[in-house]
C-alpha positions in Angstrom: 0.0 0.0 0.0 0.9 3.5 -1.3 -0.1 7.0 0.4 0.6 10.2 -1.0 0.1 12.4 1.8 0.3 15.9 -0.8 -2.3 14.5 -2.8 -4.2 12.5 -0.2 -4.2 9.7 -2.2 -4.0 5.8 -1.6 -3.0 3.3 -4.1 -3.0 -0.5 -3.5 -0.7 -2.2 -6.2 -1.2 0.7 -8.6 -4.9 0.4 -7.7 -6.4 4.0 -6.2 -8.6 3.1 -3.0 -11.5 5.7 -3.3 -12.0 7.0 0.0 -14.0 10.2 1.7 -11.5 12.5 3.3 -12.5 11.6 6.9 -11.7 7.8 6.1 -8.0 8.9 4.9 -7.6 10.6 7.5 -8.7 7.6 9.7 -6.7 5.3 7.5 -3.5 8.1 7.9 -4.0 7.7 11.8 -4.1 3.9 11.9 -0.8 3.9 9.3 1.3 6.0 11.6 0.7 3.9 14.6 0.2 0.5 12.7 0.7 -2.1 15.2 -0.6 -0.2 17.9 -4.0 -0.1 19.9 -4.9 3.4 18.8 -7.5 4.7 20.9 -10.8 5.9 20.1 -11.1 9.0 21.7 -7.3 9.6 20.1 -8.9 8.9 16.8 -11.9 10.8 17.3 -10.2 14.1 18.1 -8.4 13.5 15.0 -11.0 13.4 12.7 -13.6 15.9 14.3 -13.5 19.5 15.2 -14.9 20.2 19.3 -17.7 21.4 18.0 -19.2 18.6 15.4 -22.0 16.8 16.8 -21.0 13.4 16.3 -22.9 9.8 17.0 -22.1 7.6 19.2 -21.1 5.1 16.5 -19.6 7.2 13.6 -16.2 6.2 13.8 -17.5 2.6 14.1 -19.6 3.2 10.8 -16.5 4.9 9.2 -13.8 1.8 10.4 -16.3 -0.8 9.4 -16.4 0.8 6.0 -12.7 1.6 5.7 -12.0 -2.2 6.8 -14.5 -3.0 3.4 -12.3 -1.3 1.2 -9.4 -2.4 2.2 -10.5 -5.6 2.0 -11.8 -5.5 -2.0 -7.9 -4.7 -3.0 -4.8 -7.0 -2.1 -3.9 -4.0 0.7 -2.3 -6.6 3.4 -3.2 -4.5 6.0 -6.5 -5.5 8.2 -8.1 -3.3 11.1 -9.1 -4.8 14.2 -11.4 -3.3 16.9 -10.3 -3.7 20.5 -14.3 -2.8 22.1 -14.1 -0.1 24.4 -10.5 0.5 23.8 -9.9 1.7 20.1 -8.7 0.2 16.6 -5.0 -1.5 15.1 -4.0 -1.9 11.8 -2.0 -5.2 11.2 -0.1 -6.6 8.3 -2.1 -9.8 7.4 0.5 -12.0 8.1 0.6 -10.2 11.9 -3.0 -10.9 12.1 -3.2 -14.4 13.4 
């Protein structure tokens, strides 16, 4: 997997991974710390503003998406959710 962090874009193998801004930014918080419990209030700050009203389960709408497309393109990379703690990205082969 390939990020251009000018243009904001992702390519998987020369494939682009079409994304919304907020799930790049997710997916640019998740590849910074990959192999690390990132927590969900970390990763919440991150992608909203103090004064966006946000539901309860938007960032588990946005990862569950995110994980989706990931998964359609040979990325190597999964997400896992650790409940009540936050999200990881692994390497596939760190997965198991």
């Amino acid at each position: 997997m390939q990020r251009n962090p000018l243009s904001r874009q992702v390519t998987v193998e020369g494939i682009p991974l079409v994304t919304s801004k907020r799930e790049t930014d997710l997916l640019e918080q998740l590849l910074r710390r990959s192999g690390r419990v990132v927590p969900k209030r970390l990763l919440e700050d991150g992608l909203y503003s103090f004064d966006t009203d946000v539901s309860s389960n938007s960032l588990e709408a946005m990862v569950s998406r995110l994980r989706k497309r990931l998964a359609s393109v040979p990325s190597g990379v999964t997400i896992h959710t650790l409940r009540g703690v936050g999200n990881m990205l692994t390497e596939e082969d760190d997965a198991a």
